[in-house]
Backbone as a ProteinNet text record, in pm:
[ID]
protein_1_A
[PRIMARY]
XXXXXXXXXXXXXXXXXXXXXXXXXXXXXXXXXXXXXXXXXXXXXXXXXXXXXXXXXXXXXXXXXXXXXXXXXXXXXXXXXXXXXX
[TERTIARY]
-215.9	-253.2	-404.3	-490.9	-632.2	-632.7	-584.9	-629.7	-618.2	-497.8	-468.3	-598.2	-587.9	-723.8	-864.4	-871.4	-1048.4	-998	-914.5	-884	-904	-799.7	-818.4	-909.5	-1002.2	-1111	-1065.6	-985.4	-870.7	-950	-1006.3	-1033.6	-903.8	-793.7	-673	-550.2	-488.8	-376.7	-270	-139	-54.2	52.4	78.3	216.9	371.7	404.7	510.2	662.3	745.1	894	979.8	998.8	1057.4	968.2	870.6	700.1	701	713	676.2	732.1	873.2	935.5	878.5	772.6	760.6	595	535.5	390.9	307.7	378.6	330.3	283.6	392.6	339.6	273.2	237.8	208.1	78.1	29	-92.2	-196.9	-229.8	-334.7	-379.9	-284.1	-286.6	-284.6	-230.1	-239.5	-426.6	-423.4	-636.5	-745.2	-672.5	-740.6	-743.8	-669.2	-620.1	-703.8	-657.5	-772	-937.2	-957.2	-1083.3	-1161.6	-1087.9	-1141.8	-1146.3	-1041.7	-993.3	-1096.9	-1090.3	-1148	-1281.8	-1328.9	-1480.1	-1598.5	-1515.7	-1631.2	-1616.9	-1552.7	-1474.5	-1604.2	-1750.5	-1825.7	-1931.9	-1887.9	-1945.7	-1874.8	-1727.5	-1646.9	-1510.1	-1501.6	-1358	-1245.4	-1154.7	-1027	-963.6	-896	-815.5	-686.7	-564.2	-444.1	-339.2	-304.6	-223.9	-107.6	-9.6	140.5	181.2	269.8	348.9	497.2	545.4	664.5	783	909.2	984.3	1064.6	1064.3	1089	1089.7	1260.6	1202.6	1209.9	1166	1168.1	1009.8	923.5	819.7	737.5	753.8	735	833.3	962.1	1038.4	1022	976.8	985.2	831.1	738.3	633.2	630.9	700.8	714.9	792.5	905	957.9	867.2	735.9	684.1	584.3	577.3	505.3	535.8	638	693.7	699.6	663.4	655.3	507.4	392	283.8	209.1	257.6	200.7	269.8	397.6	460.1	363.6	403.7	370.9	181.5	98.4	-5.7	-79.3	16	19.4	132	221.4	350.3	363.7	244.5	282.3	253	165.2	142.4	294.6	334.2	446.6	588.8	587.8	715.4	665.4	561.7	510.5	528.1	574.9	569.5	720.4	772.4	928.3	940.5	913.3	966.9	934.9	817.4	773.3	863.1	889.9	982.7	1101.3	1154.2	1300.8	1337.9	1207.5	1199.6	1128.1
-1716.7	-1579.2	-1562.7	-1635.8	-1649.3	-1640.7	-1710.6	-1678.8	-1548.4	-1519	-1338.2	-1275.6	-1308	-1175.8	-1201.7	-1339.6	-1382.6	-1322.5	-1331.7	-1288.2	-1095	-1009.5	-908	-810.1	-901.9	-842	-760	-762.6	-658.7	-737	-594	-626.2	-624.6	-609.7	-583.5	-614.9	-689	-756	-725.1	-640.8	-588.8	-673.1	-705.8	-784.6	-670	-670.5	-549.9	-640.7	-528.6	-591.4	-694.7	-817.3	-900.6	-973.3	-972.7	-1030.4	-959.8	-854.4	-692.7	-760.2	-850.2	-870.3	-991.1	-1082.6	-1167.4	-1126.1	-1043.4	-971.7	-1008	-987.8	-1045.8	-1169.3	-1250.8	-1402.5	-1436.5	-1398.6	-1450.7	-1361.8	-1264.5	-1207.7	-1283.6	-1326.8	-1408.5	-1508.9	-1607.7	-1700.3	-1705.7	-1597.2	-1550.3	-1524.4	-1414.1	-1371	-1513.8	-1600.7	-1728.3	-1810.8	-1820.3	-1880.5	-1823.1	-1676.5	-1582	-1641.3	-1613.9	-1642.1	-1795.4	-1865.7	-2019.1	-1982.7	-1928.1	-1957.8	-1858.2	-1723.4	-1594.9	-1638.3	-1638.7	-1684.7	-1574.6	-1400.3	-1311.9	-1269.1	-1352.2	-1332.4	-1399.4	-1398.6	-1421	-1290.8	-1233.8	-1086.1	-1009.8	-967.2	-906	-952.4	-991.4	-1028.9	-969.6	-1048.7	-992.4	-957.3	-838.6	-770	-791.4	-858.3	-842	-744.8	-679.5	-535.8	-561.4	-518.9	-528.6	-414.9	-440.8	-269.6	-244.9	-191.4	-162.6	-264.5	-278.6	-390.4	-283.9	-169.6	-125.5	-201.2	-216.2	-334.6	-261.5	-109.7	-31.5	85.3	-42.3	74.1	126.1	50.7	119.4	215.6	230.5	325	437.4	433.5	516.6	655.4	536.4	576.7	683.2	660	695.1	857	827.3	947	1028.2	1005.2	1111.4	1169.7	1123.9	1113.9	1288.6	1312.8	1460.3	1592.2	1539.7	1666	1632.9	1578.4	1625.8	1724.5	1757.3	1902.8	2019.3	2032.2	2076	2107.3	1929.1	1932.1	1956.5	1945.7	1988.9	2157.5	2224.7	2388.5	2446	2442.3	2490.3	2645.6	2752	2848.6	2895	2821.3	2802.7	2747	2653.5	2588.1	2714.9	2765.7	2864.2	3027	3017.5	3138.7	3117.6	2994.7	2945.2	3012.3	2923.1	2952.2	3091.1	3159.9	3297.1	3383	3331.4	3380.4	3327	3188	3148.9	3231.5	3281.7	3294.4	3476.1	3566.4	3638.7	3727.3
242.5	221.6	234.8	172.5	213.4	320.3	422.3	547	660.6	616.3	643.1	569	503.2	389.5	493.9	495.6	610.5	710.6	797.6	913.7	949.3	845.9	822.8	750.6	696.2	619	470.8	397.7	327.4	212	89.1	-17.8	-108.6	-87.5	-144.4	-134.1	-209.8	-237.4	-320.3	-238.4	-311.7	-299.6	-422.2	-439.2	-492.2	-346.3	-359.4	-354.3	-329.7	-271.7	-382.7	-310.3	-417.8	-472.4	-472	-509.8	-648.1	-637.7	-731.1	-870.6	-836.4	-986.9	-1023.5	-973.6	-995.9	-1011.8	-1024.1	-972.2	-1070.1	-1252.6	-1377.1	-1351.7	-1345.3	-1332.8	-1200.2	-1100.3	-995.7	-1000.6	-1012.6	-1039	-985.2	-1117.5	-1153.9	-1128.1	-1056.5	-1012.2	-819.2	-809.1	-662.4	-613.5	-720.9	-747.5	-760.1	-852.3	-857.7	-729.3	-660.2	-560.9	-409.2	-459.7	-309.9	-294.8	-471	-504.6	-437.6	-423.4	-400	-227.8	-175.6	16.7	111	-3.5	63.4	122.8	239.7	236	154.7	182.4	114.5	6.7	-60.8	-244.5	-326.7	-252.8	-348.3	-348.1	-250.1	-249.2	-313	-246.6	-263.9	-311.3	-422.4	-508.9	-454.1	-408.1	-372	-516.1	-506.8	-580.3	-584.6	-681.2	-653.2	-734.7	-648.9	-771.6	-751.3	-818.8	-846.9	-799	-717.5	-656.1	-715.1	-647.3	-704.9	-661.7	-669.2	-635.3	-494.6	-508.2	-392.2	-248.4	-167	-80.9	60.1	80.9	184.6	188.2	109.8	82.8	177.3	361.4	474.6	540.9	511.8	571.6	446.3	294.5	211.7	242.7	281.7	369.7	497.3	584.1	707.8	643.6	586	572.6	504.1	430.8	383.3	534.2	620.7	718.7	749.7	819.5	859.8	728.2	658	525.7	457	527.6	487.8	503.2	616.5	620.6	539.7	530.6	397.3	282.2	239.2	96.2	50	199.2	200.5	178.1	250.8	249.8	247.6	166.6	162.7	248.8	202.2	221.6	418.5	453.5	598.7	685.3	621	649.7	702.8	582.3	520.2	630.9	604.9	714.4	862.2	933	1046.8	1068.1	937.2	976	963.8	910.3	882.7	1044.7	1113.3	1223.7	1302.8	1319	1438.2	1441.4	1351	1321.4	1385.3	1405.6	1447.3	1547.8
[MASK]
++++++++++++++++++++++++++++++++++++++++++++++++++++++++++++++++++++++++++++++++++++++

């Protein structure tokens, strides 16, 4: 995993999916572990956060993709439709 993190530059480490139930215990020791491999973890400390155990949290993603503009301006949204429709 250190080496993904040097490679991608990523101050951030989410332990999601089936990780997520194990996220308590693996935490800390995951962060300890970044800490030694990361080469810029003496500048910048890699971070490891616990996500949810959710194991679709890119397709749960995507679907919010088409209702951001929605849930951004509802009433722009609703005014479109009311225009298309007539």
């Amino acid at each position: 995993m250190g080496g993904v993190v040097n490679v991608l530059d990523v101050p951030t480490v989410v332990l999601g999916g089936h990780l997520a139930d194990l996220g308590a215990a693996l935490a800390d020791r995951v962060q300890s572990g970044l800490a030694e491999r990361v080469l810029a973890s003496r500048w910048v400390p890699p971070v490891v956060l616990v996500g949810s155990s959710d194991i679709s949290p890119a397709a749960t993603g995507a679907a919010y993709v088409p209702l951001e503009g929605l849930l951004a301006d509802p009433g722009s949204v609703l005014a479109r439709g009311r225009a298309a429709a007539y």
